[in-house]
N, C-alpha and C positions, 0 to 999 in steps of 0.2 A: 302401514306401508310394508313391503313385502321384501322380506332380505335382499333378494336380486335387487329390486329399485333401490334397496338403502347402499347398495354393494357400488350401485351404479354412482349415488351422489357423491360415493367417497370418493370415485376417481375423478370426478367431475372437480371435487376439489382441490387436489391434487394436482390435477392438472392445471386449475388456475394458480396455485402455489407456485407452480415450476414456472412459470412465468415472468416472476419478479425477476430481475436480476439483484432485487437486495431485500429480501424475507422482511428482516427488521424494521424498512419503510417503505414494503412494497411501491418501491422508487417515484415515492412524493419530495425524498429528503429529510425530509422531518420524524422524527421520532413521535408522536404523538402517547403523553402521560393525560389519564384523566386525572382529574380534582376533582372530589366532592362539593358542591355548589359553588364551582369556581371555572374560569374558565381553561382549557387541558393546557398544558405547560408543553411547548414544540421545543425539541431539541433538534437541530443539526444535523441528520447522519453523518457517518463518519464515510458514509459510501460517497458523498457527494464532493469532501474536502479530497478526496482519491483520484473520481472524475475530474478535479479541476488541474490537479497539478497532472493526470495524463495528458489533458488537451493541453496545459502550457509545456510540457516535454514536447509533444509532437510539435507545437508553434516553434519552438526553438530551435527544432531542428538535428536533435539531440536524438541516435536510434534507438531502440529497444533495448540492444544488447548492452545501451552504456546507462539507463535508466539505475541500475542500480550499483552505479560507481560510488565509492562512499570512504571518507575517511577510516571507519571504522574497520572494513575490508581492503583495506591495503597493506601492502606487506613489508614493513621497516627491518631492512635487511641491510642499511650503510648507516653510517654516520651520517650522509648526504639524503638518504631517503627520509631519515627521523627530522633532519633539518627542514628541511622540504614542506613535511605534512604539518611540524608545528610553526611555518612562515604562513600556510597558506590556512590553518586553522586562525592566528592572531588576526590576519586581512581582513577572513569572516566578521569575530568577534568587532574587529573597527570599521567597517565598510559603515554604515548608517552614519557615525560623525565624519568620515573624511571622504564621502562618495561625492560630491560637490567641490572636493578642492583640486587642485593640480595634480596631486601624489594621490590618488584615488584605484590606483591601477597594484599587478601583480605579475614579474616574469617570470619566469621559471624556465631558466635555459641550460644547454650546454648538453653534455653525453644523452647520444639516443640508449635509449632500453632501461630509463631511470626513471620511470614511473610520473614524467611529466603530466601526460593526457590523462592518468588514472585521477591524478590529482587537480586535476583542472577539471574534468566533469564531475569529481565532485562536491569542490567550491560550486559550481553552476547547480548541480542535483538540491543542493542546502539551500541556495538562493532561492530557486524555484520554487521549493516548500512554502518560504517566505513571501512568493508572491511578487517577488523580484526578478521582471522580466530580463532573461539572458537568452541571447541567439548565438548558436555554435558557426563558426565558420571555418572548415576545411580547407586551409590557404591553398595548396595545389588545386582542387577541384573548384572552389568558387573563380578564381584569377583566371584558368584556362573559359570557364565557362562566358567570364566576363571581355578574355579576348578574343574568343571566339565570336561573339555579340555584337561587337565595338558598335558597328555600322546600323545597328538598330539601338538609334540615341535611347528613343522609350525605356525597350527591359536594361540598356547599359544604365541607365539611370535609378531607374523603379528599383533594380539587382542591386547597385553600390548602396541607395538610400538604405536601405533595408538593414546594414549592415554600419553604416557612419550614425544613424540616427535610437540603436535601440538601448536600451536602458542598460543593458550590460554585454560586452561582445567578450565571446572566447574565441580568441582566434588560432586557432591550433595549427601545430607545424610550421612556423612564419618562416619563408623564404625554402621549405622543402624543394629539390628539384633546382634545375637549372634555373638561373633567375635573368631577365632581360631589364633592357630598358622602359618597355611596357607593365613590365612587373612592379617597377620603381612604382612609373607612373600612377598608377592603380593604389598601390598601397598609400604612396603619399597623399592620395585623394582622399583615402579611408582614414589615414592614422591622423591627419592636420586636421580634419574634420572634430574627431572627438577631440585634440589635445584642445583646439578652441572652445570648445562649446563644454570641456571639463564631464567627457563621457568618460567611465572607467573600462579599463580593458584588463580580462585573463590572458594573458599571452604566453605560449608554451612553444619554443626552439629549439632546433640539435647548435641554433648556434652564440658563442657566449657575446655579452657586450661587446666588446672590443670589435667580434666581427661583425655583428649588428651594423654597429660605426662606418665598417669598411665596405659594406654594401652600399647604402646612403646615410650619411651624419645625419641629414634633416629628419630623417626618418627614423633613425637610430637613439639620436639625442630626444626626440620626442618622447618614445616609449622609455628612455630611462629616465628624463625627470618625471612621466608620470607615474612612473614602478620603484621610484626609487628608496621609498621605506622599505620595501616588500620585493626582493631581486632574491633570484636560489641560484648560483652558477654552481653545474655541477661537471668536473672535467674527470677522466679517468676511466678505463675500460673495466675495473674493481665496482664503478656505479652501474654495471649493465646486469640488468638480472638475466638478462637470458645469455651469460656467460658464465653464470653461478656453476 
């Protein structure tokens, strides 16, 4: 064979290489080990356990920019913020014995700019690992979107299920923005759905119990006895980091 041609199979190679998106199992999954008269020993890539938790990030709802939220990158800078990250690490650590009971849930309310949502997606990021289906829900942007809808029962329904029925809801911002009587309506659809059926909820507010209460008790008193091992109130413009 004549250099040119040997020159030519190399890139030929090459260029099937480049191909893989994952070298080490040219994306079968599998790591494949031979055995000497045995048969070869399949390992798992680690590129495939990667692939799954991207596609449960994207199912969930969860964007890009917050995929890498994470206890370990947050920034304890109060007394309140260190409280915070070791209320929402202990939930973690108990969630599998008390995900089934009443008290299954976690709030985390009160001063905006306290690192609530940092800390809520990344109980949800841990979860996910786990395989522990969590769907994010944007209170202002799902609510307008769901009263915007009303009149088309189907997606009004298909929209709230999706959000009453999933194995862990983070419901971010609750009661952000002007709130109506529609608003009630909708939430109380969503929040009495899990407290019966004993679904746990992340719930992260600018506002504390008490005003939770004063918007609607029914709705208020739900999400406290289901958060109520696990409640962070944080009050004080000293918990805003972006007043540091």
């Amino acid at each position: 064979m004549s250099k040119f041609q040997s020159g030519n199979q190399e890139k030929e190679i090459t260029k099937e290489t480049n191909q893989y998106k994952c070298n080490l199992c040219k994306d079968t999954g599998y790591i494949i080990t031979p055995q000497p008269d045995r048969q070869p020993i399949m390992t798992p890539c680690k590129c495939s356990e990667n692939d799954k938790v991207r596609r449960l990030w994207q199912n969930s709802g969860i964007n890009s920019d917050n995929i890498g939220k994470s206890f370990s990158n947050f920034d304890e800078w109060s007394t309140k913020s260190k409280e915070m990250k070791y209320k929402a690490k202990e939930y973690y650590k108990a969630f599998n014995a008390i995900r089934t009971d009443r008290r299954n849930s976690i709030l985390l309310c009160g001063n905006p700019g306290s690192g609530k949502t940092h800390i809520a997606l990344a109980l949800a990021n841990n979860f996910l690992k786990k395989n522990i289906r969590v769907v994010y829900m944007p209170y202002r942007d799902i609510v307008t979107s769901l009263k915007q809808n009303m009149i088309d029962e189907e997606y009004y329904k298909k929209t709230l299920s999706k959000y009453q029925t999933c194995e862990v809801l983070l419901l971010d911002d609750l009661y952000k923005g002007k709130v109506n009587e529609t608003d009630i309506n909708i939430m109380f659809e969503l929040i009495n759905y899990r407290y019966l059926n004993h679904l746990p909820l992340i719930v992260s507010t600018e506002f504390t119990v008490e005003k939770l209460l004063s918007f609607d008790e029914a709705i208020g008193s739900r999400i406290y006895e289901m958060s109520k091992d696990f409640i962070v109130e944080i009050e004080g413009t000293e918990n805003n980091y972006r007043l540091r």
